[in-house]
C-alpha positions in Angstrom: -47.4 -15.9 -75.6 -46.8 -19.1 -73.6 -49.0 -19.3 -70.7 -46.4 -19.1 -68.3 -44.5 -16.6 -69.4 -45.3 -13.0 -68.0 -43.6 -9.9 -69.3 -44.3 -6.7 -66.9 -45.6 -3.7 -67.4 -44.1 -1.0 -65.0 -43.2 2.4 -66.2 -40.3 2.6 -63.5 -39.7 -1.5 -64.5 -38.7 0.1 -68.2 -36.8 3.1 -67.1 -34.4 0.8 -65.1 -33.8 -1.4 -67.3 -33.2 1.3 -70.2 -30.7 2.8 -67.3 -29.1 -1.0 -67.5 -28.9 -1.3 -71.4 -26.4 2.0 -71.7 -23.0 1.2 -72.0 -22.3 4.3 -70.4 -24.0 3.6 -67.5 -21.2 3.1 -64.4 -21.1 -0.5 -62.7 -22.5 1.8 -59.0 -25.3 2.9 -61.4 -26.3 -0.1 -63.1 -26.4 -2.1 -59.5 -28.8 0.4 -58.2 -31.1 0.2 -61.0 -30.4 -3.6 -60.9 -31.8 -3.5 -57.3 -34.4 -1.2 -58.0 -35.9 -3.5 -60.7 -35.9 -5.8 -58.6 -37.9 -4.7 -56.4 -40.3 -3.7 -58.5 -40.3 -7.3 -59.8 -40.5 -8.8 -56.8 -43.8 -7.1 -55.7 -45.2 -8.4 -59.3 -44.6 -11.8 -58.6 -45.5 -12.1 -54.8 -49.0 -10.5 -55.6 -51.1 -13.9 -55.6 -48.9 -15.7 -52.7 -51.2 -17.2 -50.4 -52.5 -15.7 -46.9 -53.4 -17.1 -44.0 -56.2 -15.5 -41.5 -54.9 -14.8 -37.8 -56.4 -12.5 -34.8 -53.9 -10.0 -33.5 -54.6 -6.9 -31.0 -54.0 -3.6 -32.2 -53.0 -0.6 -29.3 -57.8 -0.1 -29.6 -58.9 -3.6 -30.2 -59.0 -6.9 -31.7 -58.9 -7.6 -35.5 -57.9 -10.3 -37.5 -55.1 -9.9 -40.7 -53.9 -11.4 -43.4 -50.2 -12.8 -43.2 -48.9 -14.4 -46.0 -49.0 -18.3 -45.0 -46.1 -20.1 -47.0 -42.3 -20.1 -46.3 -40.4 -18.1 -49.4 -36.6 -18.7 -50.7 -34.9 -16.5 -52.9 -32.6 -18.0 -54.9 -29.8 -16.2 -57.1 -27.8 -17.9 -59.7 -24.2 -16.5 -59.3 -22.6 -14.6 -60.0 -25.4 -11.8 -61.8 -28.4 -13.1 -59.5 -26.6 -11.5 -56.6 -27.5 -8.4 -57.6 -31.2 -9.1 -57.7 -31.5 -10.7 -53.8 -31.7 -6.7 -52.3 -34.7 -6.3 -54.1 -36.6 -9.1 -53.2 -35.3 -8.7 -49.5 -36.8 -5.3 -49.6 -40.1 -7.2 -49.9 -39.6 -10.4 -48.3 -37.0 -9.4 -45.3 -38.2 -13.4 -44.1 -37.4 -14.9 -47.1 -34.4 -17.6 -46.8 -31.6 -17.1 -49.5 -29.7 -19.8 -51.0 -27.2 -19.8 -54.0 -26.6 -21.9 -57.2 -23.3 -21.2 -58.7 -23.0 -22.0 -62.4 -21.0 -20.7 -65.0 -21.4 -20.8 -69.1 -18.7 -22.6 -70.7 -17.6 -19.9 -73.4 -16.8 -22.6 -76.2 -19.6 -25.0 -75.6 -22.2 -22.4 -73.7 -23.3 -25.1 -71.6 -23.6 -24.6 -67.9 -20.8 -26.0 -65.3 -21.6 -26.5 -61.9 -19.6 -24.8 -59.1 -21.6 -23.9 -55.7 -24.7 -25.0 -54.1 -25.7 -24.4 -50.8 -29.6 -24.2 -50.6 -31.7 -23.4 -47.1 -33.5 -26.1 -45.3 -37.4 -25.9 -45.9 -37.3 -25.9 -49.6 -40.5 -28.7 -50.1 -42.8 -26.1 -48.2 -41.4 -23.0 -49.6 -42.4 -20.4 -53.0 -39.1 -20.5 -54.5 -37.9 -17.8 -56.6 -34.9 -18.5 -58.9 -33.1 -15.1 -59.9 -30.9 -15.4 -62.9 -31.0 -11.3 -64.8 -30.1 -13.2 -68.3 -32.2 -15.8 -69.6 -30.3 -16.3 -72.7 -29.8 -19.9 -74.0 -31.3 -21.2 -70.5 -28.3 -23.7 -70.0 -28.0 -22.1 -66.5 -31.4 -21.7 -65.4 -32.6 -25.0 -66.5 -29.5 -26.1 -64.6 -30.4 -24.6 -61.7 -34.3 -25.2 -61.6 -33.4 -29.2 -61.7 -31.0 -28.9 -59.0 -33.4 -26.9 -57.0 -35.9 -30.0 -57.7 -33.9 -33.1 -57.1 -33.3 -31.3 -53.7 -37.3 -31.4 -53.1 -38.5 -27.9 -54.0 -42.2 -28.0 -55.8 -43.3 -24.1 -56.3 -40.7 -22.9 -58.5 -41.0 -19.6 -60.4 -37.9 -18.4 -62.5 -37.6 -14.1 -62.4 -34.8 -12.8 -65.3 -34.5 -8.7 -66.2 -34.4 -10.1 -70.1 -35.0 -13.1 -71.7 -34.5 -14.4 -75.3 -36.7 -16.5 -76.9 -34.4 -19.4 -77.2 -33.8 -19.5 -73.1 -37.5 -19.1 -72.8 -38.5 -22.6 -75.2 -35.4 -24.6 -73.0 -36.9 -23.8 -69.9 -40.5 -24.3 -71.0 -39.2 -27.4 -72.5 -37.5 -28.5 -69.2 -39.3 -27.9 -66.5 -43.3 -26.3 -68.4 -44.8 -26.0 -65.1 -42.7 -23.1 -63.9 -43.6 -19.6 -64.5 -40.5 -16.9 -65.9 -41.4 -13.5 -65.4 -39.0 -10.6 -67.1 -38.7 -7.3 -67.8 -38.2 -7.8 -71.3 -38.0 -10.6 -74.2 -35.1 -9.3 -76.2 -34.6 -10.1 -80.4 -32.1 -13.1 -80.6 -29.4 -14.5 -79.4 -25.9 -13.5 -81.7 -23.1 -16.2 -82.1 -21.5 -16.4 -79.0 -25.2 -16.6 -77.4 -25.1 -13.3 -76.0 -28.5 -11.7 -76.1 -29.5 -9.0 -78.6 -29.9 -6.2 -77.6 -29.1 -7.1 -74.4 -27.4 -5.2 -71.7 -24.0 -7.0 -71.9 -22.3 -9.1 -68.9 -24.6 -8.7 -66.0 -22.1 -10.2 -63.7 -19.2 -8.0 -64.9 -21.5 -5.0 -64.6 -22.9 -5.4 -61.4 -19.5 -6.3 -60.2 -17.2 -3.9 -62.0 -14.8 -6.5 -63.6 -15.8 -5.6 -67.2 
């Protein structure tokens, strides 16, 4: 296994997701589960974030905390990665939230730019980068590289399920950023949709498939 790759363990983590990967599941459903997973993710991945010491006074006395020291950003990339930001607000109610918009071109499966609007602080900041579907990484690697021309340094990628040829791209674009998912599916098929997958995360979450 790459050494920035984690895959987590979670018993409720693998009930969600096999919630997800039923077609028969209804779009209200899978959004739930969708948020719930994320959730769950999101305490995974903000385990080792930094603390800083402080002194507070508590309604019998003095004591000093822990507080978690850095600025965090929670990035979705649209439209599926909207539907992983409740989760990680859950956690992070502080966290800023920006958005990357891309899209797959169906014939090509590259990725095409089409929103960006990213919060201020983003050099100081933990930045995750939701995208549920790490498939050919076209849209992630898109992302992450937009995310770092505009001066972010702590990058961490978090996808549902990945397959093993998005995982090499982004590995092979930016190597210094973790991915954490869910699960690392077989292969992609030959319109790059990932097998066995759970479909059209967007469509899902939204309703529109």
């Amino acid at each position: 296994m790459p050494p920035k790759l984690t895959v987590l363990e979670h018993s409720v983590l693998a009930d969600r997701l096999a919630v997800m990967r039923d077609r028969e599941t209804p779009h209200g459903v899978f959004r739930q589960a969708l948020s719930d997973a994320a959730a769950i993710m999101a305490v995974e991945v903000a385990r080792e974030l930094p603390l800083r010491e402080l002194e507070i006074e508590t309604p019998l006395e003095p004591t000093t905390v822990r507080r978690l020291r850095d600025e965090v950003a929670v990035v979705p990339v649209l439209r599926a990665g909207l539907g992983m930001v409740e989760g990680f607000l859950r956690l992070l109610p502080d966290a800023r939230v920006g958005h990357v918009g891309v899209y797959r071109d169906e014939q090509e499966h590259v990725p095409i730019d089409y929103y960006r609007r990213l919060p201020p602080g983003l050099p100081d900041a933990r930045v995750y980068v939701l995208d549920p579907m790490l498939a050919t990484g076209g849209s992630a690697v898109h992302a992450l590289s937009a995310l770092r021309r505009s001066g972010a340094r702590e990058l961490e990628l978090v996808c549902l399920v990945a397959a093993p040829q998005g995982i090499e791209a982004v590995h092979a674009a930016h190597p210094d950023v973790p991915i954490w998912t869910a699960a690392v599916d077989r292969e992609l098929d030959e319109n790059a949709y990932i097998r066995p997958g759970l479909g059209d995360a967007g469509d899902r979450v939204f309703g529109t498939a």
